[in-house]
Each structure stands twice: as structure tokens, then as C-alpha cells.
C-alpha positions as CSV (number, residue, x, y, z in Angstrom):
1,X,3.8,10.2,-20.5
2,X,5.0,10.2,-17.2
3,X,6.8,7.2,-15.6
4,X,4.4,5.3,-13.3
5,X,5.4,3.4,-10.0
6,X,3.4,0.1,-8.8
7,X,3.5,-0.7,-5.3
8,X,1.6,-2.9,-2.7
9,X,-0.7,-1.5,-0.1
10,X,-1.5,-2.6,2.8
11,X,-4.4,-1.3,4.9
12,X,-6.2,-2.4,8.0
13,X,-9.5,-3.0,7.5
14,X,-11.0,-0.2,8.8
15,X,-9.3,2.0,6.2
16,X,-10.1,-0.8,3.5
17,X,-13.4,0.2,4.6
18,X,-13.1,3.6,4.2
19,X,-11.4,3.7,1.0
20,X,-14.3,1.4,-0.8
21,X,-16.5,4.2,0.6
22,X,-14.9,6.5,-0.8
23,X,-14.9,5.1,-4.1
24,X,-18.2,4.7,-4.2
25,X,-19.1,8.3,-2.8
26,X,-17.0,9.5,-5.2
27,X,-17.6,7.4,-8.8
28,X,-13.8,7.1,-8.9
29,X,-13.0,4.7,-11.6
30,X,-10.7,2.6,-8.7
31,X,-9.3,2.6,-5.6
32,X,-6.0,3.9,-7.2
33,X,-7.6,6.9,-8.9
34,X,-9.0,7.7,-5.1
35,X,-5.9,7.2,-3.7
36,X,-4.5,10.0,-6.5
37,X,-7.0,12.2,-6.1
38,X,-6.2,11.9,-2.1
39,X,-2.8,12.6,-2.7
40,X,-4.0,15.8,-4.6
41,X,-5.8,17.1,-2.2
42,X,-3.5,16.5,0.7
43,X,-0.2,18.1,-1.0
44,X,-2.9,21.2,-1.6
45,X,-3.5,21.5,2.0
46,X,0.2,20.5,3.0
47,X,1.4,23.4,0.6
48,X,-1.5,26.2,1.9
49,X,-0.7,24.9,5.1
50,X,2.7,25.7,4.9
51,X,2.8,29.5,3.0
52,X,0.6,30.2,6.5
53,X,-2.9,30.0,5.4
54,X,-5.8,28.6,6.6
55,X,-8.0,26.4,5.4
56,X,-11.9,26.8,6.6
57,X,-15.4,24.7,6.1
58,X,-18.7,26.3,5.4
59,X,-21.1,26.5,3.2
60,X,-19.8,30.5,1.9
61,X,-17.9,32.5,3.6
62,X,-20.1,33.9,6.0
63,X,-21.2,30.8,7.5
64,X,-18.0,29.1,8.7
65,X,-18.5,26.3,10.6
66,X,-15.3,24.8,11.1
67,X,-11.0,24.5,10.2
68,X,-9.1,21.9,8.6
69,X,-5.9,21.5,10.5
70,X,-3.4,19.7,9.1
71,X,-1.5,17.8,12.1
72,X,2.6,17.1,12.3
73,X,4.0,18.7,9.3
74,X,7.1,19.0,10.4
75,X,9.6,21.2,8.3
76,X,8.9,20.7,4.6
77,X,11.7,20.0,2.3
78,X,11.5,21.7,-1.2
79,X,11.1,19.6,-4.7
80,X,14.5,19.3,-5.1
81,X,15.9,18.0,-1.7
């Protein structure tokens, strides 16, 4: 199993907010298993983002109706840095 890490949070309010939506939107289990399944989909788009692809919003791919950007990567560092 792998090693877990517990560590404290803290959030303004608005984001509080935001993250109880979430969970709710999302029948996550908890606010952690959000916060994981955030985390998934951000190194996804981090990682896409960086081998130079796009990512795009629309219902299929002939109705495109908008791009994700994803704002100050800066240079990534691989795994093992």
C-alpha cells in the first residue's frame, strides 16, 4: 500500500465554499477524495499541457465552444528531480 501523508489545509472561505460544492456535485466520499481526484485531473492537464497539446470544451468535436488554458507553468521538472 502506498505511504500516505496527512497535512492541514487551510482555505479561505470562498474556496471552503467551493470545495463543499464540489463534493456534493460530485458524490465524493470527502473533501479529501475531491481534493485527489483534483489533483488527478490537474497533473493530466499539467502533463498534456506540457507535450504541447491542447485541451478543448464541447459537447463532440464539432461543436467546440471553448479551451482550457492552463496558466503559469513554468518549466516542469521531471519525476526524478
Amino acid at each position: 500500500m502506498p505511504k500516505k501523508y496527512r497535512f492541514n489545509l487551510e482555505l479561505p472561505g470562498v474556496d471552503e465554499s467551493r470545495l463543499a460544492e464540489l463534493l456534493e456535485a460530485t458524490g465524493a466520499a470527502s473533501r479529501t477524495e475531491v481534493i485527489r481526484r483534483a489533483l488527478e485531473n490537474y497533473s493530466a492537464l499539467v502533463s498534456q499541457s506540457a507535450e504541447g497539446n491542447r485541451i478543448y470544451v464541447g459537447k463532440d468535436r464539432s461543436h467546440i465552444t471553448g479551451e482550457i488554458i492552463i496558466p503559469n507553468l513554468g518549466p516542469l521538472r521531471s519525476k526524478r528531480e
